[in-house]
C-alpha positions as CSV (number, residue, x, y, z in Angstrom):
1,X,-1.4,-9.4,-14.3
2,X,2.2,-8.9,-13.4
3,X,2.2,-5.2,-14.7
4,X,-1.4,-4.5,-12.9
5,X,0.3,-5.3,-10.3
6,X,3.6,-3.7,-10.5
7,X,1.6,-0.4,-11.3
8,X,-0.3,-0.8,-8.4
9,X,3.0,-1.1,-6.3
10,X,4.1,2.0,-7.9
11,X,1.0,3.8,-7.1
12,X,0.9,2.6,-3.3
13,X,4.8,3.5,-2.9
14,X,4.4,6.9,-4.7
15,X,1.3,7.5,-2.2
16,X,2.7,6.3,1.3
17,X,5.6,8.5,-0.1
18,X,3.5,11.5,-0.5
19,X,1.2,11.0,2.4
20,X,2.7,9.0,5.4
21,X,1.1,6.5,7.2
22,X,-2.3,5.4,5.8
23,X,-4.6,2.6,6.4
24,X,-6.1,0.6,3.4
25,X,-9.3,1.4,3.3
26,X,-7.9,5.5,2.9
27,X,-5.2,4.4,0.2
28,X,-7.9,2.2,-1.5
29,X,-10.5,6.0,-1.6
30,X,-7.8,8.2,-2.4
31,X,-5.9,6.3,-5.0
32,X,-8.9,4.3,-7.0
33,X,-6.7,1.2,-6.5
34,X,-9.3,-1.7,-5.7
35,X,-8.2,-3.6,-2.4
36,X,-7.4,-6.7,-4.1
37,X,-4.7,-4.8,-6.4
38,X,-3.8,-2.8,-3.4
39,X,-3.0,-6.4,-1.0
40,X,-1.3,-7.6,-4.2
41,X,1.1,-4.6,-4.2
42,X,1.8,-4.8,-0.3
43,X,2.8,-8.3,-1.2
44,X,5.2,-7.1,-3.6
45,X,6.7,-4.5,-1.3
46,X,6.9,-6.4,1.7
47,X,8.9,-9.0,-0.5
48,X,11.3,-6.2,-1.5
49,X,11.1,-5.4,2.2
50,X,10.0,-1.9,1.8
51,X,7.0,-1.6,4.0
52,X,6.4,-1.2,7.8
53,X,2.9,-2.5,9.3
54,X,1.7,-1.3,12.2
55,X,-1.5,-1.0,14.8
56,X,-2.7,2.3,15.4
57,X,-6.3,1.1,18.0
58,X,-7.6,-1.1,15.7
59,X,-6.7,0.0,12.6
60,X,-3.4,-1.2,10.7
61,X,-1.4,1.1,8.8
62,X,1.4,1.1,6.2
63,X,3.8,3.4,6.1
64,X,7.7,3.1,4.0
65,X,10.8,1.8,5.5
């Protein structure tokens, strides 16, 4: 499980990299990552502090530190 989710932590850095600020629903249809791998990996990165949430309306995005 670890590496699932290490690989999905990868993926969603590599991404927000690439793309900017994105909500999860858009990460989860343009990467293939399923949301629970997805929450899993902004778990990780938050712990490695890495990520900033915020509220765009009522959407929440991620973007990288």
């Amino acid at each position: 499980m670890i590496e699932i989710i290490g690989d999905a932590a990868g993926k969603l850095w590599k991404y927000l990299d690439e793309n900017g600020p994105s909500s999860v629903t858009r990460i989860a249809t343009e990467t293939g990552i399923n949301k629970n791998d997805i929450q899993r990996a902004i778990g990780w990165l938050s712990k490695e502090d890495k990520l900033i949430f915020e509220m765009k309306g009522r959407t929440e995005t991620l973007s990288l530190k």
